[in-house]
N, C-alpha and C positions, 0 to 999 in steps of 0.2 A: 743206280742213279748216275746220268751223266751230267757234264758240265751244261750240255746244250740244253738240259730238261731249264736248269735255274734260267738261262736266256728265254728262253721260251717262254717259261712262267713269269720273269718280269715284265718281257714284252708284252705281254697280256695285259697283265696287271695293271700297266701303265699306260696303255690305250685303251681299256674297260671295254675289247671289243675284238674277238678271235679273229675276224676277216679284215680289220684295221691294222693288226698285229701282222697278219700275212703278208697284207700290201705293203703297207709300210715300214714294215720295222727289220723281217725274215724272209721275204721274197721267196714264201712258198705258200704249199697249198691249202687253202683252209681245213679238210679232209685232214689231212695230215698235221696239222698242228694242233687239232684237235684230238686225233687218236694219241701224241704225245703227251698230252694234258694229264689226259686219260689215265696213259700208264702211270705220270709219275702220283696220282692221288692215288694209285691203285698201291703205289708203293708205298707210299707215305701212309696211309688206311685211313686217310680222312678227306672230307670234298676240300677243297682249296677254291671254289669257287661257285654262284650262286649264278647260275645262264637263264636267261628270262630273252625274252624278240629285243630288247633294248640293248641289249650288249649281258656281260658278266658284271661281276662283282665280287669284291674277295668275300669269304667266309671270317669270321675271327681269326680262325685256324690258318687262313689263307695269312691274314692281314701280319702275323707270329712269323707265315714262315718270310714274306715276303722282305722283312727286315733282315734275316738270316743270311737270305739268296743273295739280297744286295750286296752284304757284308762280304759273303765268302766269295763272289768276284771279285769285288774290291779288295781281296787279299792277295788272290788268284793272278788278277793284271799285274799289283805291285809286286808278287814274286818273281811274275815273268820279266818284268822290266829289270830288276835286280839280277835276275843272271842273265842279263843282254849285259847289262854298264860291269858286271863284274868278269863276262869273258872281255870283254872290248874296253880294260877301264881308260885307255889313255887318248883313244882316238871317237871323238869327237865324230857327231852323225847328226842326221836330220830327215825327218819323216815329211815328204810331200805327194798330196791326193788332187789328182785330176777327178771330174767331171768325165766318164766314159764319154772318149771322142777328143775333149778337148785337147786330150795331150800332142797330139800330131801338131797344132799349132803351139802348145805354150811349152811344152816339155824340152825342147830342146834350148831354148831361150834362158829358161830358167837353171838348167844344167851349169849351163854355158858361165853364169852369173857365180853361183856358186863354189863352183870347182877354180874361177878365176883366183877368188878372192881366200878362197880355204882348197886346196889342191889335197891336201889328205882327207878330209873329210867325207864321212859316208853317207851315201844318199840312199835312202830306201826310197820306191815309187810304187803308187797303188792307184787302181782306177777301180771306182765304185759310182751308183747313184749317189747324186748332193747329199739329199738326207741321211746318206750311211754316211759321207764326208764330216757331216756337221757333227753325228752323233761320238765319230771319233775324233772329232779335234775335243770335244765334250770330254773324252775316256783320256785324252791326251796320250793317243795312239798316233797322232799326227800334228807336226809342227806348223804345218799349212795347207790349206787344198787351194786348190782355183773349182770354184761351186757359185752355185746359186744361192743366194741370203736367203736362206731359209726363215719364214716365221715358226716364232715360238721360239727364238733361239736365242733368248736375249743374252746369254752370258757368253756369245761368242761378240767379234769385232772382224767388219770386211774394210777393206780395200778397194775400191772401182778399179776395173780393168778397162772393160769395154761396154757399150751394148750393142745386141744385135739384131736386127731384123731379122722377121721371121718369111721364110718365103714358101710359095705354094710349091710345092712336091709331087710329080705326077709320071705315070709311064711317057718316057719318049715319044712313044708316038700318039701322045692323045691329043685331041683339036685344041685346047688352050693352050699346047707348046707350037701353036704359031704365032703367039702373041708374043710382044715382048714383054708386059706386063697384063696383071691377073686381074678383073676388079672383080670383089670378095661374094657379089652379087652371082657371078657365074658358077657356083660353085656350090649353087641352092639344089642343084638337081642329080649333083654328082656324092657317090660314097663317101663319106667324110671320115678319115680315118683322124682321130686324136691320140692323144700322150695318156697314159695311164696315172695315176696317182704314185709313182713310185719317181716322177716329176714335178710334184705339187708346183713348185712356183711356171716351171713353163706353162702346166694344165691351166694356170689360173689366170696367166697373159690372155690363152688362145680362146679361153672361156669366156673373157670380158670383152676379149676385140668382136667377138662374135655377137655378144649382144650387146655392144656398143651401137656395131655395123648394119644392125635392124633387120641382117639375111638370114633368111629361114635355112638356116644348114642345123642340121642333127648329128649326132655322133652313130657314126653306126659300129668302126670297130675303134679299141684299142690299142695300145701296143707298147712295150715295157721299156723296149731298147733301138734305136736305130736299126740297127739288124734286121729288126723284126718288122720293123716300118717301112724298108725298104723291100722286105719281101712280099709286103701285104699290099703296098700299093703295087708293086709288080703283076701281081697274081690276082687281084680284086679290080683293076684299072682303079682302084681309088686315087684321091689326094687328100695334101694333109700342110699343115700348116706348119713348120718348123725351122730353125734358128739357123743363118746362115750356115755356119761349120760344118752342116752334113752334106755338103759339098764333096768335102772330102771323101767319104765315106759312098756316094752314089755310084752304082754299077751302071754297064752300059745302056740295062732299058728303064732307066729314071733319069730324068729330068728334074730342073725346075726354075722357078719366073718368077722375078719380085709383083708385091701387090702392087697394084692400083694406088696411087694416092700414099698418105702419109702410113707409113706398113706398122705395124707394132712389135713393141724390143723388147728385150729379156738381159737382164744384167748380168754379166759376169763379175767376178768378186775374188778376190783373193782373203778366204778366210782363216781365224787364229785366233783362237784364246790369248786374250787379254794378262791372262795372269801367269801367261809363258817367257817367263824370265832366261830363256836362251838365248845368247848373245847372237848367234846365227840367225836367231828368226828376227830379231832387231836388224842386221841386215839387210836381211832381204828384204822385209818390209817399206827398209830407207831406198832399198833399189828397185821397187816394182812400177812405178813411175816412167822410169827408164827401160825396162824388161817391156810394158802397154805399150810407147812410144816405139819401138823396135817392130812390134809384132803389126802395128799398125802399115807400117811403112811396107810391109809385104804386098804383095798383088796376091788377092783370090782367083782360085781357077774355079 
């Protein structure tokens, strides 16, 4: 039995639902987290779980061990964190999580901020999906992210940064990149590429502007990460609907064109556990104000 069976088995547990667990929780494949399951009941000699079309459900046995599983990561984190503070007892550090992507704009600003005002100080960076951001400022694996306010999170607390419009995405050379702007209506007849769930709050901007907008657009594919969006509308001639910042990130046969009319935003957030009594995250908190203000003043290409 490894560590990753207990992950696995609470992710489950706590979304009552193996393919909810894969999207959102473990970014892998349902096949595969299911054959894990498998083993570790095979280990343990008892079902852990009751699988019906509805989702799962623990078993009693399930419900015994699931208090366990919790318990011994919650040991597991706090030993690890214990021999992190006991090699490094005197210098002082801080965990901050980007938004995949976003760091190109916010990372160096923030760097910048910190190392000013604490020059010894150690900075760890990590870039994940929002939801893994939230679930680690949650684990208090992380001092701060810049994410999306995730619902359901209510024990965390954001900060505004920015918001941002979302603009149409398309190959270079397809006839709407003669336009300078898109209206959402043209867009009825073409591939619709959207955000997967491992984006909930963008999926749920693009979702609502979409039947806000009365246009018959469907989803045909999705796609997990920028990356992947960039190569699907390359290769599909699709378009897709997404947040300025992937700008950056665009190769040379992508394009893209703001909407038509008033576009729809997505917030940016600088998030943190409330009950993180670190003098440094009260910093920067007091400076992120000033850090928005900076990053705004930039020109987009």
């Amino acid at each position: 039995m490894e560590l990753r069976h207990f992950r696995y088995f609470i992710a489950v547990a706590e979304e009552g639902s193996v393919t909810l667990a894969a999207e959102r929780r473990l970014h892998t494949s349902q096949p595969s987290l299911s054959r894990q399951l498998r083993d570790l009941e095979y280990e343990i000699g008892v079902d852990l779980f009751v699988r019906s079309a509805q989702g799962v459900s623990l078993t009693p046995a399930g419900k015994v061990f699931l208090e366990g599983a919790r318990l011994a990561m919650a040991q597991i984190e706090a030993a690890v964190e214990a021999a992190r503070r006991a090699a490094h007892p005197e210098k002082p550090s801080f965990a901050v999580g980007f938004l995949t992507g976003q760091e190109m704009d916010w990372l160096p600003g923030a760097m910048s901020l910190l190392k000013d005002e604490m020059p010894n100080l150690e900075i760890t960076v990590s870039s994940q999906y929002s939801p893994d951001l939230a679930e680690a400022l949650r684990r208090r694996k992380l001092d701060a992210a810049f994410m999306r306010p995730e619902r359901d999170m209510g024990d965390l607390a954001y900060l505004p940064l920015t918001r941002e419009p979302l603009d149409v995405i398309m190959p270079s050379d397809h006839a709407l990149a003669a336009r300078e702007t898109v209206p959402i209506a043209m867009l009825e007849s073409e591939t619709f590429i959207n955000v997967s769930q491992t984006a909930p709050a963008l999926r749920l901007v693009i979702d609502r502007y979409l039947a806000d907008s009365g246009a018959a657009i469907r989803t045909d594919h999705e796609v997990d990460n920028i990356a992947m969006a960039m190569s699907l509308i390359a290769s599909t001639r699709g378009v897709a609907l997404l947040p300025a910042y992937v700008r950056n990130f665009m190769p040379w046969s992508v394009t893209s064109r703001p909407l038509e009319g008033e576009p729809p935003t997505i917030e940016l957030v600088v998030g943190y556990h409330p009950a993180n009594e670190s003098a440094t995250l009260k910093l920067f908190l007091s400076r992120v104000g000033d850090l928005a203000a900076s990053v705004a003043k930039k020109p987009r290409h």
